[in-house]
Structures are given as structure tokens and as C-alpha cells.
VOPAGU-2260 file (C-alpha; in pm, 1 decimal, decimal comma):
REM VOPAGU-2260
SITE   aa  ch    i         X         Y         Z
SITE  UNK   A    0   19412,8   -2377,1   14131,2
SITE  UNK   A    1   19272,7   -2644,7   14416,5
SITE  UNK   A    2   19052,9   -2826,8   14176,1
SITE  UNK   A    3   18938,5   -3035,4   14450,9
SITE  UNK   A    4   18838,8   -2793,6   14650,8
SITE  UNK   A    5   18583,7   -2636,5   14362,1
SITE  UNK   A    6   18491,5   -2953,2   14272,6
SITE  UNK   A    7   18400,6   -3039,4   14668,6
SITE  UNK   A    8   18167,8   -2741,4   14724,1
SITE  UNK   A    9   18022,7   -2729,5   14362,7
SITE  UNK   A   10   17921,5   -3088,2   14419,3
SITE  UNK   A   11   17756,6   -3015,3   14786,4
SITE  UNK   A   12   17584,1   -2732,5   14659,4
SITE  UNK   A   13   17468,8   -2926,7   14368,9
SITE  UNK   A   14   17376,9   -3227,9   14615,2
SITE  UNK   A   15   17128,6   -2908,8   14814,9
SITE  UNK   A   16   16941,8   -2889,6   14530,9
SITE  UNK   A   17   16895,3   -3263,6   14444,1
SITE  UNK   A   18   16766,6   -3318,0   14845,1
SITE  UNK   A   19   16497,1   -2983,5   14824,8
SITE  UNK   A   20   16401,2   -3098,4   14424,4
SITE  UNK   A   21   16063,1   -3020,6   14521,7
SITE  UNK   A   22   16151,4   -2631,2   14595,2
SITE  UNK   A   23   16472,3   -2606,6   14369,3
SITE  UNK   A   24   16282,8   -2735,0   14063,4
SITE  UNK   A   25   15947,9   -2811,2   14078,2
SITE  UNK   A   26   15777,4   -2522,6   14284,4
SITE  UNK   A   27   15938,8   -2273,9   13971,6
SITE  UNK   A   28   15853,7   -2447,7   13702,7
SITE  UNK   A   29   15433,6   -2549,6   13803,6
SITE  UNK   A   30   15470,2   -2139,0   13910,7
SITE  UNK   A   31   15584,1   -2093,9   13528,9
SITE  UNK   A   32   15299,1   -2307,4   13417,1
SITE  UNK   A   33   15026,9   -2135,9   13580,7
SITE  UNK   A   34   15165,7   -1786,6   13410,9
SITE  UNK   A   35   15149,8   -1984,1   13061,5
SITE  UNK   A   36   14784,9   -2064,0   13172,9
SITE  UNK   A   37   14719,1   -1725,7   13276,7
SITE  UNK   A   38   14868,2   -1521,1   13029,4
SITE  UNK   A   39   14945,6   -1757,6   12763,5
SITE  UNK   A   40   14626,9   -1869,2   12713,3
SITE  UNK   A   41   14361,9   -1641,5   12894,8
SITE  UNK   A   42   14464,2   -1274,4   12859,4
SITE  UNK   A   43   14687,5   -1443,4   12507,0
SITE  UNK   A   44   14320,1   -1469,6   12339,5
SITE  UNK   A   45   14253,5   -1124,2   12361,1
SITE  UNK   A   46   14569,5   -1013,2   12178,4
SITE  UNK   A   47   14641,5   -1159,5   11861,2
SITE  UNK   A   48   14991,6   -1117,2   11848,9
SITE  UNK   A   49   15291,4    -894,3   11989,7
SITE  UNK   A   50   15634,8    -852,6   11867,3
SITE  UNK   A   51   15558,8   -1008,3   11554,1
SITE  UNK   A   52   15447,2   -1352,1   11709,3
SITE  UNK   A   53   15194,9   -1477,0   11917,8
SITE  UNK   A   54   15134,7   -1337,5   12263,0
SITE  UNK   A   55   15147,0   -1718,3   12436,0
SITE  UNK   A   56   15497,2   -1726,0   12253,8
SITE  UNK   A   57   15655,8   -1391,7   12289,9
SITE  UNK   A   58   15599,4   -1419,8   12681,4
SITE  UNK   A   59   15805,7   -1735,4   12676,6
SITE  UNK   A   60   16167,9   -1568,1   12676,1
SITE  UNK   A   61   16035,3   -1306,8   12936,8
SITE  UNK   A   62   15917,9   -1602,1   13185,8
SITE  UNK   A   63   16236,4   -1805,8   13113,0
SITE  UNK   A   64   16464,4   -1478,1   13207,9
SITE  UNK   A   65   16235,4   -1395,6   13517,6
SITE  UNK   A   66   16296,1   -1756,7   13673,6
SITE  UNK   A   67   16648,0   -1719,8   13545,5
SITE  UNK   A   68   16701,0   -1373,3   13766,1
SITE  UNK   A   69   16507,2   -1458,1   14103,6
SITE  UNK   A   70   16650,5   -1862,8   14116,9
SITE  UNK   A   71   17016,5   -1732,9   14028,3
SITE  UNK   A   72   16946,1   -1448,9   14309,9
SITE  UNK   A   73   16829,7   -1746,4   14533,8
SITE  UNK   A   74   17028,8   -1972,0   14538,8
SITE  UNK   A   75   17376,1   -1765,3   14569,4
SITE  UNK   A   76   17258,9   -1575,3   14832,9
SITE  UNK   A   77   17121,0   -1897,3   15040,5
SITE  UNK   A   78   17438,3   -2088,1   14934,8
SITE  UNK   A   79   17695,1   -1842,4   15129,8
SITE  UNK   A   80   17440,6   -1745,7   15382,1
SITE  UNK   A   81   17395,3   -2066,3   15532,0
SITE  UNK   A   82   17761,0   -2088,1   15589,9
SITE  UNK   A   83   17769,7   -1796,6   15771,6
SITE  UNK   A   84   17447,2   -1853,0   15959,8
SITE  UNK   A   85   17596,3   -2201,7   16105,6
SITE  UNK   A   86   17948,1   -2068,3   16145,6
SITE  UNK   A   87   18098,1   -2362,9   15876,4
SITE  UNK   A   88   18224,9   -2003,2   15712,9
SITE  UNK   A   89   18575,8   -1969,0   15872,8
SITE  UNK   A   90   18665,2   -2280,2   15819,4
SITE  UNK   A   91   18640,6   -2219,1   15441,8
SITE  UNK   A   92   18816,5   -1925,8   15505,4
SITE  UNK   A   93   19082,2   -2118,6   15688,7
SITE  UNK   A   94   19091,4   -2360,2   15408,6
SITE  UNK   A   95   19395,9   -2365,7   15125,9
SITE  UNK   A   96   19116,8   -2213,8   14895,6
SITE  UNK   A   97   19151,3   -1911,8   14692,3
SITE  UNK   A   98   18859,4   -1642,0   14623,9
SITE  UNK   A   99   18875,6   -1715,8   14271,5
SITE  UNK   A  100   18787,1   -2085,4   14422,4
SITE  UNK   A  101   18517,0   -2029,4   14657,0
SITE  UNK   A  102   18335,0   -1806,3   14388,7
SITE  UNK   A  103   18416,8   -2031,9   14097,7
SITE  UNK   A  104   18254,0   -2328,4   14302,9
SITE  UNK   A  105   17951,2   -2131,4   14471,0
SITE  UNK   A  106   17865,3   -1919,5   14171,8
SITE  UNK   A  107   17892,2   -2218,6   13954,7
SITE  UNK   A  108   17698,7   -2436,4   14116,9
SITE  UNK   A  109   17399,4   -2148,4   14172,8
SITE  UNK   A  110   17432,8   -2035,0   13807,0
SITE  UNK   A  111   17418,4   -2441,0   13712,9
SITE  UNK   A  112   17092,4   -2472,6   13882,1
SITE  UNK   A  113   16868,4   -2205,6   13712,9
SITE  UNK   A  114   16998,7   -2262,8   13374,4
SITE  UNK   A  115   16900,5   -2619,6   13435,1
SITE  UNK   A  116   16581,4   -2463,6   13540,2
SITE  UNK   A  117   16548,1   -2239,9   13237,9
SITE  UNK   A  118   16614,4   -2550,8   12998,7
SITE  UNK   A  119   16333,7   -2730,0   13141,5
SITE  UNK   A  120   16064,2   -2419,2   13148,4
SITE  UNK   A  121   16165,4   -2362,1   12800,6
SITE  UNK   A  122   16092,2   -2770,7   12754,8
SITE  UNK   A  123   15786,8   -2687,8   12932,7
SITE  UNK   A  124   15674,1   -2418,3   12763,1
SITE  UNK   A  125   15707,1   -2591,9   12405,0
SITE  UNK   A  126   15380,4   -2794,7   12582,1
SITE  UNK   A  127   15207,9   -2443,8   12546,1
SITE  UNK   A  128   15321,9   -2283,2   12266,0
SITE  UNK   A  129   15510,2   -2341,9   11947,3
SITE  UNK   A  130   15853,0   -2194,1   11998,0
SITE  UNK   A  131   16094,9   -2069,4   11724,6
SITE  UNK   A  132   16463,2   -2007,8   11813,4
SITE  UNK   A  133   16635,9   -1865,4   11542,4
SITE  UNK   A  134   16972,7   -1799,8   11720,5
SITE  UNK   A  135   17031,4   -2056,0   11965,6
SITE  UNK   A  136   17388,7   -1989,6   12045,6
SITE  UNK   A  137   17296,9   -1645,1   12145,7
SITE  UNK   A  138   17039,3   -1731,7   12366,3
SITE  UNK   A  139   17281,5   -2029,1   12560,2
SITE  UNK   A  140   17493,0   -1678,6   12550,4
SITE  UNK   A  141   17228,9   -1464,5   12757,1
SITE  UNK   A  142   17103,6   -1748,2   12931,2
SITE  UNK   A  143   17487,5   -1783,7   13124,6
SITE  UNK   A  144   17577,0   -1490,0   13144,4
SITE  UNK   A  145   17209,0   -1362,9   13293,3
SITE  UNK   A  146   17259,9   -1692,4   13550,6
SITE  UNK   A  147   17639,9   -1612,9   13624,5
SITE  UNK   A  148   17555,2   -1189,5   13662,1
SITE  UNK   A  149   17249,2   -1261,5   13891,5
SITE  UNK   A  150   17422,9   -1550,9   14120,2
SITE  UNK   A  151   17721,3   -1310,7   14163,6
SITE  UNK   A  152   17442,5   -1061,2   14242,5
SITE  UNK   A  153   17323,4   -1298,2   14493,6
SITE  UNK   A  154   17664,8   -1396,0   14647,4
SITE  UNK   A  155   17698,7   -1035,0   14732,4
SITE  UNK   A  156   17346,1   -1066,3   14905,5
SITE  UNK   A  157   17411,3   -1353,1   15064,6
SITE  UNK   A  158   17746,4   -1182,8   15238,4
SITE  UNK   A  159   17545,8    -873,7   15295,7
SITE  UNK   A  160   17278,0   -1009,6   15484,8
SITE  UNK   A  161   17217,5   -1042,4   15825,0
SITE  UNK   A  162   16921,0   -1218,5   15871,8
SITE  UNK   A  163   16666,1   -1413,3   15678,9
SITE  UNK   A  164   16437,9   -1141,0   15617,6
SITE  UNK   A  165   16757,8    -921,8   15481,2
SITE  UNK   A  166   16816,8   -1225,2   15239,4
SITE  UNK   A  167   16461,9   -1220,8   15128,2
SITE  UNK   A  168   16419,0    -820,3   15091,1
SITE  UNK   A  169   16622,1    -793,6   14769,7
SITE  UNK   A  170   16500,5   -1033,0   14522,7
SITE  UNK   A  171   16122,0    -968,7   14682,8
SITE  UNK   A  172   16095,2    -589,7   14644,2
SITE  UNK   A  173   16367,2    -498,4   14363,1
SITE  UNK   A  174   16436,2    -818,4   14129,7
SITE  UNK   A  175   16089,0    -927,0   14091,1
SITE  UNK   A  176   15934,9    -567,7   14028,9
SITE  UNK   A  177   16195,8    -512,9   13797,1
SITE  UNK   A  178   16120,6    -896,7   13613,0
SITE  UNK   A  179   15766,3    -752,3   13586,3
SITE  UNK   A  180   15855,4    -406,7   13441,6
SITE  UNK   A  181   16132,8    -478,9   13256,0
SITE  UNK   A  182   15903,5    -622,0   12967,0
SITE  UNK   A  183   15847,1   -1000,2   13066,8
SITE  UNK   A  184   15499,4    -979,5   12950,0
SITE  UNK   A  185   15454,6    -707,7   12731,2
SITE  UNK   A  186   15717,1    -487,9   12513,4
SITE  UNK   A  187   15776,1    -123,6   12585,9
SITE  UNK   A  188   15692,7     -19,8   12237,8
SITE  UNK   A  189   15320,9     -96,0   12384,1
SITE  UNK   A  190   15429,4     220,0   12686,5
SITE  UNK   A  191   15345,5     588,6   12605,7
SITE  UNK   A  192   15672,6     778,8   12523,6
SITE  UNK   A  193   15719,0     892,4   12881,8
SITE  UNK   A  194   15685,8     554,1   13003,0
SITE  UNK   A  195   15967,5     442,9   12711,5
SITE  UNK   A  196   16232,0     640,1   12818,4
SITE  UNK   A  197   16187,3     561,1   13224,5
SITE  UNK   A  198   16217,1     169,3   13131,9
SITE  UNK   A  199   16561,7     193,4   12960,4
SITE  UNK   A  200   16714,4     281,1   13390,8
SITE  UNK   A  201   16531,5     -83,4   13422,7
SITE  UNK   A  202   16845,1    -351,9   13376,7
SITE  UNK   A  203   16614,0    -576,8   13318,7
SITE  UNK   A  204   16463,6    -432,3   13002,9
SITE  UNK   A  205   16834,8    -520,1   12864,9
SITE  UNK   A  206   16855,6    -856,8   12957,7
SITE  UNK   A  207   16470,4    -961,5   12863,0
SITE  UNK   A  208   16543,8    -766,3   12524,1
SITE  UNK   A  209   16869,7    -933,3   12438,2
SITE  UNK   A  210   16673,9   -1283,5   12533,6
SITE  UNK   A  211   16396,4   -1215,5   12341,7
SITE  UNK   A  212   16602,3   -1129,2   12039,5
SITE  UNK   A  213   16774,7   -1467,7   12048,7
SITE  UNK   A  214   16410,0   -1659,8   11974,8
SITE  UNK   A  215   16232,9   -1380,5   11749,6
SITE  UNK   A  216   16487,2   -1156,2   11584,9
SITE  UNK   A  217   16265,7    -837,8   11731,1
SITE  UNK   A  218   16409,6    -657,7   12035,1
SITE  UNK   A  219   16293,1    -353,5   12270,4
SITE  UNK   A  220   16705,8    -249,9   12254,7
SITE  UNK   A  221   16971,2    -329,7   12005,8
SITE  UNK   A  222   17145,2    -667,7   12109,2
SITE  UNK   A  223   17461,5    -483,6   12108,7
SITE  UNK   A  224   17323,2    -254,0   12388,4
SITE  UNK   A  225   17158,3    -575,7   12584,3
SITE  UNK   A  226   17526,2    -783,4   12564,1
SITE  UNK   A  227   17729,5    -452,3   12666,8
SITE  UNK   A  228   17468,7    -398,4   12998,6
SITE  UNK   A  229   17500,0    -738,4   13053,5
SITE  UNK   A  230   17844,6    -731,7   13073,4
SITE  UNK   A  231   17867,0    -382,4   13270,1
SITE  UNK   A  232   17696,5    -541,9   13525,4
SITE  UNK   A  233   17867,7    -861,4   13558,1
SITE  UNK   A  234   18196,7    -629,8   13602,1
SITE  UNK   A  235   18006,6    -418,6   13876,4
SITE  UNK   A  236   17942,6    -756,0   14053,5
SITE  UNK   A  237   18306,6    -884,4   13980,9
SITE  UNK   A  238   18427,2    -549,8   14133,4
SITE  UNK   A  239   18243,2    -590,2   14453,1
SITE  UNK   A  240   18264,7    -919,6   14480,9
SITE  UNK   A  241   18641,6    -867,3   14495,9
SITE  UNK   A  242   18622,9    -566,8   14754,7
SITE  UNK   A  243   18450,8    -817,8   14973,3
SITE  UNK   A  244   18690,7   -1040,2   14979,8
SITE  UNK   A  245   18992,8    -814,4   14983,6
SITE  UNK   A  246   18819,7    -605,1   15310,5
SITE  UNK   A  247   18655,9    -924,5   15451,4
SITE  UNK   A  248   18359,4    -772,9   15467,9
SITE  UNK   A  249   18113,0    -928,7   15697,0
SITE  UNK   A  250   18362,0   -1245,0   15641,0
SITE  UNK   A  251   18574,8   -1236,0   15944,1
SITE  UNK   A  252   18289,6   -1035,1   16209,5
């Protein structure tokens, strides 16, 4: 494996985010904040408690997974876009560097940057709210493999789009809608039985669930279910991931 080569890009796409801190970092997290404010502590008075625990903390794992989901998305997608938008792509493709390479080193680096951006809402959110993780390792567990699924999720974007508006259209009308139904704020226990049963076609529900579990011991879904749908869909992305590369699709046109 060209170790230097992965290290190379990893570090340049780690050196984006240092240079745009102000977007990379700071925009999500005072956007986290205002949701603590909002929900946490305005619409959190009104309901004593949910899951077991207080509204202002059971919200916390669902915020920490939604920034988790649309940064991963973001920055993946941008990170191989950009490439392609300024035509630097062939000569990584022209490069003595493997596919396992380029994804090791553009995935990694994405997947680096939101759970750095997840430790420091869940920092942010102990400000709030007194937080109780009762099985840490398991939530480092969802926490990478949520931010590893989601930036290979927004690799493929980032190959598939076109255009800037194609590279916004995904995580704007499908991952946030999903973040917002898939339980970040409430639990589906709260949903009439109807309502139940749709949520479970909601990935989200899975990975929120699982999350949730790690801080509270109380889930939506077993944590067997949210670890096996978590891994499903990290194969699904493998899979196409590796069609894309094998076809060169929208790689070398």
C-alpha cells in the first residue's frame, strides 16, 4: 500500500478544513447550540422527561448523530467533487494510487472531521445538560461507523454529481428529513401504531436508536438490529463504491 500517497491527500483534506474552520466547525456546532436552546430548554420545560431521562438530555445523542450524518455527507461529497470540478481528478487517477488508497485517504479524512465535530457538540452539550454515558465504547463504535457509512455515502455523491446544486440535493431533501424523522428529537414509541411501523423503512431510526442506546440503555430498536443496519449499509456503500471504480463511472468522462 502507497502510504504516502494516503497520508498526502488525508493531510490536504484535513488542511481544507483547518483553512474554512469557521464553516467546517463552528457554523455546526453554534447551529447545535441554538437546537439545545430551542428544544433543550424551551419546548424541554414542557415535557418532563422522555426515554427515561430528561428531554434536554435524551435529544443530545439525536443532535450529535444528525451533525454526524449531514457533515460526513458534506464533506465526502465536496472532497471528490472539487477534484473533478477543477480537473486535478485524472491526475489522481494517473497516479501509482490504488482505490483502496484514494478511498482510505478521502473517506478518512471526511469521516475524521465530523467525529471531531461530534466530540466537541457532545463537549458542548455537557454545557446544557448533564450527560450520562453508560457504554462509551459502543457509542465511539456508532459514532465511526455512522461517520465512515455516511462519508462513503457522500463519496458516491460527490462522483455522482454534476453540478453544485446535484451535490446539494441529497443531503438537503433526503438526509436531513430523514435526521428529523428518524427520532432525533422525539422517540417513536411517542407515534401512533401506524406511524411505528412506517419509521422502521427510515435508516436513520437505526442509527439514532443504536446511538441513543450507547448513553441511556433505552432504544427505539434492539442494538443488535441498529449494528446489523449499520453494517448493511456500509456494505451497500462498499459495493458501489467499488462498481464505480471498476466501471469508472463519471471518473474518466
Amino acid at each position: 500500500m502507497n502510504l504516502y500517497a494516503v497520508r498526502a491527500i488525508y493531510r490536504f483534506e484535513m488542511a481544507r478544513a483547518w483553512r474554512t474552520l469557521l464553516q467546517s466547525i463552528v457554523s455546526p456546532v453554534v447551529s447545535t447550540s441554538l437546537y439545545f436552546v430551542v428544544f433543550g430548554a424551551a419546548i424541554g420545560a414542557r415535557i418532563p422527561e422522555a426515554g427515561g431521562v430528561s428531554y434536554g438530555a435524551f435529544i443530545v445523542p439525536g443532535l450529535v448523530m444528525m451533525a454526524l450524518l449531514t457533515q460526513s455527507v458534506s464533506n465526502a461529497s465536496f472532497g471528490i467533487y472539487f477534484p473533478k470540478f477543477t480537473g486535478t481528478i485524472y491526475e489522481l487517477l494517473s497516479a501509482p494510487v490504488s482505490t483502496l488508497e484514494i478511498l482510505l485517504s478521502y473517506v478518512g479524512a471526511a469521516a475524521t472531521k465530523s467525529i471531531i465535530l461530534g466530540v466537541i457538540i457532545l463537549a458542548t452539550a455537557a454545557l446544557f445538560v448533564p450527560l450520562t454515558i453508560l457504554h462509551p465504547g459502543w457509542m465511539l463504535l456508532f459514532m465511526v461507523l455512522t461517520a465512515v457509512t455516511f462519508s462513503l455515502l457522500g463519496f458516491i455523491i460527490g462522483i455522482w454529481a454534476d453540478g453544485f446544486e446535484k451535490l446539494q440535493f441529497v443531503p438537503t431533501l433526503i438526509i436531513t428529513p430523514l435526521a428529523f424523522l428518524g427520532g432525533s428529537f422525539y422517540s417513536i414509541d411517542m407515534l401512533p401504531p401506524l406511524w411505528q411501523k412506517l419509521s422502521l423503512f427510515n435508516p436513520v431510526v437505526y442509527l439514532i436508536s443504536g446511538f441513543r442506546w450507547s448513553f441511556y440503555g433505552s432504544a427505539d430498536v434492539g442494538v443488535g438490529i441498529s449494528l446489523a443496519m449499520t453494517a448493511l449499509f456500509l456494505a451497500i456503500c462498499l459495493a458501489i463504491v467499488g462498481w464505480i471504480f471498476r466501471t469508472g463511472y463519471r471518473l474518466k468522462s
